[in-house]
N, C-alpha and C positions, 0 to 999 in steps of 0.2 A: 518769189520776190526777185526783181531784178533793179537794179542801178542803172541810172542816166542822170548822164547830165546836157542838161539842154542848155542851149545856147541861144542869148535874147540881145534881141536890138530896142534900142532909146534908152536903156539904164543909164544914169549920168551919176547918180548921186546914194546917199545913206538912204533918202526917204525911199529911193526906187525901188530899192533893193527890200527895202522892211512894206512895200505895197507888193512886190512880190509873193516874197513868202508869206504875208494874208493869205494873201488868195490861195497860194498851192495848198498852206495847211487846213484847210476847210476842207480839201475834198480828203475822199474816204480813199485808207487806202495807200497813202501817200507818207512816206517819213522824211522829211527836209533834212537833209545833212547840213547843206550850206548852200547860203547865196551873199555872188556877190557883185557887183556891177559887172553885165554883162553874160552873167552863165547861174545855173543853180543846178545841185547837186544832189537826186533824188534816191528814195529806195522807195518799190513800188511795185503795190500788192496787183500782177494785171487780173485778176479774179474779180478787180472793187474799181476800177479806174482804168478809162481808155484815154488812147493818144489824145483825141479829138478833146476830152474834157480837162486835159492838163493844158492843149495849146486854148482853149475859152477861159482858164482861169489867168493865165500869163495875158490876153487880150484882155478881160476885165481891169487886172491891175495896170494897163493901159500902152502896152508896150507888146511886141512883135518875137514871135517866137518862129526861131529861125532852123533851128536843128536841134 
């Protein structure tokens, strides 16, 4: 299990933030600690989930995953 927290471009608001964490808690693998405009704060099983599928969940909920 490792910790990141990544860092997102277009969050502006409550809703961005709660279309975020959708999408991250869906995938497997993944425990949301917090998000909040502009960054979210993961623990993350890499055995269940790669980079590439945490940065298509952050572009689903429609915003730009930056680090």
């Amino acid at each position: 299990m490792k910790e990141m927290t990544l860092t997102i471009q277009g969050m502006t608001c409550h809703h961005c933030v709660m279309a975020v964490r959708k999408e991250l808690t869906k995938l497997p693998g993944i425990e949301v600690r917090d998000v909040q405009i502009g960054s979210a704060r993961l623990i993350v099983d890499e055995t269940k989930v790669t980079p590439a599928l945490i940065e298509a969940a952050v572009q689903d909920a429609g915003f730009i995953l930056v680090g």
